[in-house]
Structures are given as structure tokens and as C-alpha cells.
The first five atom37 places (N, CA, C, CB, O) and aatype in JSON, in Angstrom:
{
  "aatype": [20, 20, 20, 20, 20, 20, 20, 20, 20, 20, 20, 20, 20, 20, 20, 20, 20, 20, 20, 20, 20, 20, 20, 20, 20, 20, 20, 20, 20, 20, 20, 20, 20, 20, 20, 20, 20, 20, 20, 20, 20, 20, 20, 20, 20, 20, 20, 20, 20, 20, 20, 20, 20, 20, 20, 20, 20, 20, 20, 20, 20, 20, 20, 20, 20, 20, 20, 20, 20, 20, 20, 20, 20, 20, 20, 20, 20],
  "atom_mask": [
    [1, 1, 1, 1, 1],
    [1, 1, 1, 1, 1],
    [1, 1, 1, 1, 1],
    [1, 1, 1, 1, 1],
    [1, 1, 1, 1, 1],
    [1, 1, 1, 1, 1],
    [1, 1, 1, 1, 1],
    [1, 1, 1, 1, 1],
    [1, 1, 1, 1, 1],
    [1, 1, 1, 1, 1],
    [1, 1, 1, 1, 1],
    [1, 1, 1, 1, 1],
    [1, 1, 1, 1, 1],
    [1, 1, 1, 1, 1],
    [1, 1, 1, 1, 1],
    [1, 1, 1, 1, 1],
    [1, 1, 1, 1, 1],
    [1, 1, 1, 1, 1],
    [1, 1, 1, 1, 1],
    [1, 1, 1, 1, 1],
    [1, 1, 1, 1, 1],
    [1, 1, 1, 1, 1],
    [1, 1, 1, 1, 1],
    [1, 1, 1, 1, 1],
    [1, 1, 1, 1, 1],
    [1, 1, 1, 1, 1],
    [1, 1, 1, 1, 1],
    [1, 1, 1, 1, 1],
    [1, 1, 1, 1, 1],
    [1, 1, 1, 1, 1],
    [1, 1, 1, 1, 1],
    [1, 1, 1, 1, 1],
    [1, 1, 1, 1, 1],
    [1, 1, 1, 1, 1],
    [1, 1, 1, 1, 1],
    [1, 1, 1, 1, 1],
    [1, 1, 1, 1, 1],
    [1, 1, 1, 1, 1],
    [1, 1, 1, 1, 1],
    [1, 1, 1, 1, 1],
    [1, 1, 1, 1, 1],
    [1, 1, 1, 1, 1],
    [1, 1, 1, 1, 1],
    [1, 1, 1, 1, 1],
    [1, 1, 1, 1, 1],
    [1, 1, 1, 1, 1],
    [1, 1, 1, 1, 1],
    [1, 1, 1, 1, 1],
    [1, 1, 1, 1, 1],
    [1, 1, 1, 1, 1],
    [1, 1, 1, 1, 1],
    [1, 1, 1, 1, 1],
    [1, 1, 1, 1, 1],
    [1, 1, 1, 1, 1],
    [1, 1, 1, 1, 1],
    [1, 1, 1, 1, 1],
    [1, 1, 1, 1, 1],
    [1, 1, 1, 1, 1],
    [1, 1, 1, 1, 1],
    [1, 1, 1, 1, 1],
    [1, 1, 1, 1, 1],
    [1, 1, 1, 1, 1],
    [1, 1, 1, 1, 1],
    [1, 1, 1, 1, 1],
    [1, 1, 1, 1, 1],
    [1, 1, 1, 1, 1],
    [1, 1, 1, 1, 1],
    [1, 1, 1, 1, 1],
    [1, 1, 1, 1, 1],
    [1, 1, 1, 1, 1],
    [1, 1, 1, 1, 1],
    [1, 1, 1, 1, 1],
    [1, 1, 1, 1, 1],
    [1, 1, 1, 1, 1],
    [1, 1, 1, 1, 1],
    [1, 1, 1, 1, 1],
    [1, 1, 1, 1, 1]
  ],
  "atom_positions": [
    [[99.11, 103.42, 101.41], [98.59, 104.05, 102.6], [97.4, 104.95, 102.26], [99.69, 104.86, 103.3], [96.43, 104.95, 103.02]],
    [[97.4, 105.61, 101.31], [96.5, 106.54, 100.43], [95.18, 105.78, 100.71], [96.95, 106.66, 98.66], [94.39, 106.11, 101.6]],
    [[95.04, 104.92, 100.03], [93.83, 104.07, 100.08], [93.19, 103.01, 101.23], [94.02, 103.37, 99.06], [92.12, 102.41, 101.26]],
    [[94.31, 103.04, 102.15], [93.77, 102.79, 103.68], [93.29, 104.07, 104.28], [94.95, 102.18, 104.69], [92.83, 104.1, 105.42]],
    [[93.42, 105.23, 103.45], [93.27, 106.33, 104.64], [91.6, 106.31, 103.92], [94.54, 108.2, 104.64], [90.61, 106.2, 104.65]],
    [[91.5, 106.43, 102.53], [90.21, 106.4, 101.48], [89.32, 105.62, 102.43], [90.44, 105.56, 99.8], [88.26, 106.11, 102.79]],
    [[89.82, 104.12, 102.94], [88.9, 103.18, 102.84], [88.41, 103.83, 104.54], [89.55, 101.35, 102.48], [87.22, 104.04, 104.77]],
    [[89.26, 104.02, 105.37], [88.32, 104.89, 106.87], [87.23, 105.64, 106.28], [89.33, 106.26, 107.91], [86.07, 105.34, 106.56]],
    [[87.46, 106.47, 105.56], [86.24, 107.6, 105.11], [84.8, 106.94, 104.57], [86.86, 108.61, 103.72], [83.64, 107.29, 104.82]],
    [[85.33, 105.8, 103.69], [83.93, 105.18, 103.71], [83.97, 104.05, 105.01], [83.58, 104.36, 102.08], [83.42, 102.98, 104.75]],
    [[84.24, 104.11, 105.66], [84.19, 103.17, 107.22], [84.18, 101.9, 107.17], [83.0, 103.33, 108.1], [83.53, 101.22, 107.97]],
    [[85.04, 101.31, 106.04], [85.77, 100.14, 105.81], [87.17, 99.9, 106.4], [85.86, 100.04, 104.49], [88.28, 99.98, 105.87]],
    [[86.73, 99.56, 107.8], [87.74, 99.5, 108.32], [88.86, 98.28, 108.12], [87.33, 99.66, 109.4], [90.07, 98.49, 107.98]],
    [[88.35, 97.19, 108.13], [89.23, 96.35, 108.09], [89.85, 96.4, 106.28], [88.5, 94.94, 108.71], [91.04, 96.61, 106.07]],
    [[89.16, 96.24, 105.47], [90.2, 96.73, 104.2], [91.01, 98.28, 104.56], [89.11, 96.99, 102.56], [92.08, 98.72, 104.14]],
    [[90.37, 98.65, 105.16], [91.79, 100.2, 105.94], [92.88, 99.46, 106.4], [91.26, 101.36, 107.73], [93.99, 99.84, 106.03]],
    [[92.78, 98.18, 107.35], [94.03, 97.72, 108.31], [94.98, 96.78, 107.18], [93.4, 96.61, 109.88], [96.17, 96.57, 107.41]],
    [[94.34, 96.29, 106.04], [94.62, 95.76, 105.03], [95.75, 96.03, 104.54], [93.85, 95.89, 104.33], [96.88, 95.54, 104.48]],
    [[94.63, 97.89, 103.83], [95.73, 98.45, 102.8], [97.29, 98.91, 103.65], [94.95, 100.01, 101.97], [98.34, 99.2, 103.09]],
    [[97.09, 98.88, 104.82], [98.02, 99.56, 105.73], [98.85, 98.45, 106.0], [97.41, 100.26, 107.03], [100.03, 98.78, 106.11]],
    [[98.68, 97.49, 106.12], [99.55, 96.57, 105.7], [100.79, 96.0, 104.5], [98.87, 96.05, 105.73], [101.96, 95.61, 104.57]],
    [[99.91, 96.19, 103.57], [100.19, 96.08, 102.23], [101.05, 97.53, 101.96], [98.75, 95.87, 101.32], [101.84, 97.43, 101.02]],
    [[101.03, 98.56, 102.49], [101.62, 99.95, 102.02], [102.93, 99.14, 103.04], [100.65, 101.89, 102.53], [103.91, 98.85, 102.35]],
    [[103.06, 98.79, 104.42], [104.15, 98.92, 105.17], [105.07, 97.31, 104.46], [103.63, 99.0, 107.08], [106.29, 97.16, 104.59]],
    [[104.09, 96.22, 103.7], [105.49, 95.77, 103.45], [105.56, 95.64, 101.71], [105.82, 94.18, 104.35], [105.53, 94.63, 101.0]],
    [[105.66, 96.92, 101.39], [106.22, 96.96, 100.38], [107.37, 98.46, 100.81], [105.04, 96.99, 99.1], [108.27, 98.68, 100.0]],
    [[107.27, 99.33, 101.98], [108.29, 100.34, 101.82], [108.7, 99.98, 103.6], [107.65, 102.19, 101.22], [109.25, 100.82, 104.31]],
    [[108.46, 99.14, 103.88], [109.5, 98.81, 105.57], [108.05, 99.93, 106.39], [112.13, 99.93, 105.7], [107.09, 100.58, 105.99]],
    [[108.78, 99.56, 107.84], [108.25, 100.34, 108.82], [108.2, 101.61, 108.64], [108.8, 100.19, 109.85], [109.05, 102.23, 108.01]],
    [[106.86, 102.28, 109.35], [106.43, 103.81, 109.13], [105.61, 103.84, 110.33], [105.56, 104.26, 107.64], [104.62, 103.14, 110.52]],
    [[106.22, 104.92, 111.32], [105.65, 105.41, 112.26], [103.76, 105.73, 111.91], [106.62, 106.67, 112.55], [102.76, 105.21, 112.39]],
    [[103.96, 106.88, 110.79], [102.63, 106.89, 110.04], [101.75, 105.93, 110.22], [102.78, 106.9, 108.76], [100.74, 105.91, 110.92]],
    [[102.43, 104.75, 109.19], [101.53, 103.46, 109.37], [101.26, 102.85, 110.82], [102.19, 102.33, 108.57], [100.15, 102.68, 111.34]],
    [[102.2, 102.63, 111.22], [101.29, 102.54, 112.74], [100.11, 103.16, 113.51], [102.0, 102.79, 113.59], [99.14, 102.66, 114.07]],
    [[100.61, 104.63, 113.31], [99.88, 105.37, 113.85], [98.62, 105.22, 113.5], [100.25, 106.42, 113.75], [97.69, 105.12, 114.31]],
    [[98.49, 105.19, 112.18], [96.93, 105.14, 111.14], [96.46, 103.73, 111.35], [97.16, 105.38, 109.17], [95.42, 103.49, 110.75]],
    [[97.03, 102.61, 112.16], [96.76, 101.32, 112.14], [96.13, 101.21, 113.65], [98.09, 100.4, 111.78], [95.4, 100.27, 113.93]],
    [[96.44, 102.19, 114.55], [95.95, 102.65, 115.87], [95.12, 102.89, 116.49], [96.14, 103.26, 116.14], [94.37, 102.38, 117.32]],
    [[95.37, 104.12, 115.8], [93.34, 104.67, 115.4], [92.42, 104.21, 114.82], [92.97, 105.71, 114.64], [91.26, 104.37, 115.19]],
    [[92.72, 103.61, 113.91], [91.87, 102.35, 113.1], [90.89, 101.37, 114.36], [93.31, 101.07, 112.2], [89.71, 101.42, 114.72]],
    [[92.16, 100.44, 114.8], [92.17, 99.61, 115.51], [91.3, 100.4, 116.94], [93.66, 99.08, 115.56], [90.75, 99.72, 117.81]],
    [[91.32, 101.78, 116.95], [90.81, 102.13, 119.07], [89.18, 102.86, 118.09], [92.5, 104.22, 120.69], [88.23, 103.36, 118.69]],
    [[89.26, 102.73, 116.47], [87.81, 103.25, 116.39], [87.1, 101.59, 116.08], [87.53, 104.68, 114.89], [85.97, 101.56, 115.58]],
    [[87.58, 100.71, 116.29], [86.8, 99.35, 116.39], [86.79, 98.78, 117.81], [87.44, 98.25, 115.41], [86.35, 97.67, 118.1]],
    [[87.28, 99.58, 118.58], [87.28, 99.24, 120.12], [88.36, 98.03, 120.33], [85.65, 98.73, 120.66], [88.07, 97.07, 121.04]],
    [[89.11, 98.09, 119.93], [90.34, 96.92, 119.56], [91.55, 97.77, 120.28], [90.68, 96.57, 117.54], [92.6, 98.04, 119.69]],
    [[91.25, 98.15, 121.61], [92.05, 98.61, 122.34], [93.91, 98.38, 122.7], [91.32, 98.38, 123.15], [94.92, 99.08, 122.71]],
    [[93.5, 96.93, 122.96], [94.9, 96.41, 123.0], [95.57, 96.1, 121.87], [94.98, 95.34, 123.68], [96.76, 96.31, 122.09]],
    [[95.4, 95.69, 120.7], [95.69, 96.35, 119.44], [96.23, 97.65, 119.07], [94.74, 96.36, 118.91], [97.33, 97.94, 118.59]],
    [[95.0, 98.53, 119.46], [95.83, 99.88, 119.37], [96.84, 100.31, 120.03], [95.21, 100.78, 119.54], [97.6, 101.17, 119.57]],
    [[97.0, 99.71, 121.31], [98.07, 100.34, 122.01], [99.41, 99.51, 121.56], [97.77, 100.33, 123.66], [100.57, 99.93, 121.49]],
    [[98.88, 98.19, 121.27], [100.48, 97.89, 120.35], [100.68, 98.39, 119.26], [100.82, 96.53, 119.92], [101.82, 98.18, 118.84]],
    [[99.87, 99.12, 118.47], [100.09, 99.77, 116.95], [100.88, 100.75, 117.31], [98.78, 100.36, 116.06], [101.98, 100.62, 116.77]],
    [[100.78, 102.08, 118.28], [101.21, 103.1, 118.71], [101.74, 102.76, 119.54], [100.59, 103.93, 118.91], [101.07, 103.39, 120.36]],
    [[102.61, 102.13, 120.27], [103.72, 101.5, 121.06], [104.9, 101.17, 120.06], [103.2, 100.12, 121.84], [106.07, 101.51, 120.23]],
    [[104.26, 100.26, 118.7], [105.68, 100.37, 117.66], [106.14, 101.88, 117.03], [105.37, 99.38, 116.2], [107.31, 102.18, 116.8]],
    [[104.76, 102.91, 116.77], [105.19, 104.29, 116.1], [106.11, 104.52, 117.07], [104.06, 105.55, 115.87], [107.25, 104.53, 116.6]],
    [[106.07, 104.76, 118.53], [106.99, 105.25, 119.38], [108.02, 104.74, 119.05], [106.79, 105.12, 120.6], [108.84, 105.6, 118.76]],
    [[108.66, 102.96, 118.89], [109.81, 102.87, 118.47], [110.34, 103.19, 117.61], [110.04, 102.19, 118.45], [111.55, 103.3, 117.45]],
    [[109.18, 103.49, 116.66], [109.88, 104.14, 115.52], [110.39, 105.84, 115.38], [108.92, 103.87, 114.46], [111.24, 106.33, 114.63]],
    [[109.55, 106.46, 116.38], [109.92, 107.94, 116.83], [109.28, 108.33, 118.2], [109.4, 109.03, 115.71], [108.17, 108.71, 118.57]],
    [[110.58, 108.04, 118.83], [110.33, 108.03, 120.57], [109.75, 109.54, 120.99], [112.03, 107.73, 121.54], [108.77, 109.8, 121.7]],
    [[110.84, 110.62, 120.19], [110.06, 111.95, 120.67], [109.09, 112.58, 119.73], [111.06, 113.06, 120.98], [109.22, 113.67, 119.17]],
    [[108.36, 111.98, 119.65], [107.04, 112.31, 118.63], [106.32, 113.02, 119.89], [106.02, 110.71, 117.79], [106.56, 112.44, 120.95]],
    [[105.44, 114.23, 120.01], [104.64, 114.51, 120.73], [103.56, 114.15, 120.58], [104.65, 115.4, 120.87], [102.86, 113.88, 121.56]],
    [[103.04, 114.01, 119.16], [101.52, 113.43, 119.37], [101.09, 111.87, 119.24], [100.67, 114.11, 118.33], [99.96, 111.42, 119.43]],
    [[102.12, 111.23, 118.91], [101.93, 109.61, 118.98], [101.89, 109.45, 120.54], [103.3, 108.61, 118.19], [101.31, 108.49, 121.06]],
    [[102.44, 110.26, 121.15], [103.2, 110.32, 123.08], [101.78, 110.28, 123.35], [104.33, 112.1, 123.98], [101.28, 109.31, 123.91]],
    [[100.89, 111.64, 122.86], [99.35, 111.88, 123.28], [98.42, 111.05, 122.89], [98.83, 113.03, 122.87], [97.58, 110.78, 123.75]],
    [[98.23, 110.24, 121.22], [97.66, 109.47, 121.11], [97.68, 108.01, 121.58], [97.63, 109.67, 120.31], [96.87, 107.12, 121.33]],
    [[99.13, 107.98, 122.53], [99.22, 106.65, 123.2], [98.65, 106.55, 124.8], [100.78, 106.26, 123.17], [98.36, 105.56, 125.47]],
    [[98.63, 107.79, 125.08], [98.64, 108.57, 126.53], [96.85, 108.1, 126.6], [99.19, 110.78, 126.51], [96.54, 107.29, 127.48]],
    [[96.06, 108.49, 125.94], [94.88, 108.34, 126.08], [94.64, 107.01, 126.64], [94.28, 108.61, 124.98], [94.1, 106.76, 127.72]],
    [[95.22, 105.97, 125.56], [94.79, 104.4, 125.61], [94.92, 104.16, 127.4], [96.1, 103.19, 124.5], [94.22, 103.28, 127.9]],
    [[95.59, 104.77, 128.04], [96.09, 103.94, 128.99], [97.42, 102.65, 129.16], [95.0, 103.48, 129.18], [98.22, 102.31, 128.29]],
    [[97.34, 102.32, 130.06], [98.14, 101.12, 130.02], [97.39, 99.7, 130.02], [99.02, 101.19, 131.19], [97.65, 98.69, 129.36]],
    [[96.33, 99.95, 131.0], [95.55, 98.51, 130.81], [96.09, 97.55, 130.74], [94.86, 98.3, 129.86], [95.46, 96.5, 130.6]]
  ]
}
């Protein structure tokens, strides 16, 4: 995950959605990883994407307040 977060900063996004991949199946589901797969995905304008990335963090932690807000934005669309 470390190095998906590295690879946003230099604005390599898709090796970001990569490494975030590769981090979630080697240790199972992570709200985290979703979340970071979200934002990824709504800073490439990959909207509906994002809202399924942060639709699974919620299953993974329903009373999260800020996954609630970072999903709240997307809309429903």
C-alpha cells in the first residue's frame, strides 16, 4: 500500500491502482485500500469506479464517518 500511496505523489496513477491491488491480495480486504483506490479512481474522473471503491470500504466499516463523507460527495448517479 506504501508504494501505491508513493506512486499518487509522483501522479502515477494507474501503477497506484496496481500497487493497491497487489497490497489487498496478499493481506485480504482493507477498508484503507478501498478508500485509497477511490480517490485514486474520482482523481482520474472514474467516477463510477470510485463510488464502487468506497461503497466496498463502507462494507467493510459501515460507521466510518469519513468514508460516509467521502462517499457522500460522489453522489449516487
Amino acid at each position: 500500500a506504501a508504494a501505491g500511496h508513493q506512486a499518487v505523489l509522483f501522479r502515477l496513477y494507474q501503477g497506484a491502482l496496481a500497487w493497491y491491488d497487489l497490497a489487498e491480495s496478499r493481506g485480504g480486504p482493507s477498508a484503507g485500500l478501498w478508500v485509497s483506490r477511490g480517490l485514486v479512481q474520482q482523481h482520474l474522473h472514474d467516477i463510477q469506479s470510485a463510488r464502487s471503491a468506497l461503497d466496498a470500504a463502507l462494507q467493510l466499516e459501515p460507521n466510518d464517518t469519513e468514508i460516509r463523507q467521502f462517499r457522500a460527495v460522489l453522489g449516487d448517479g
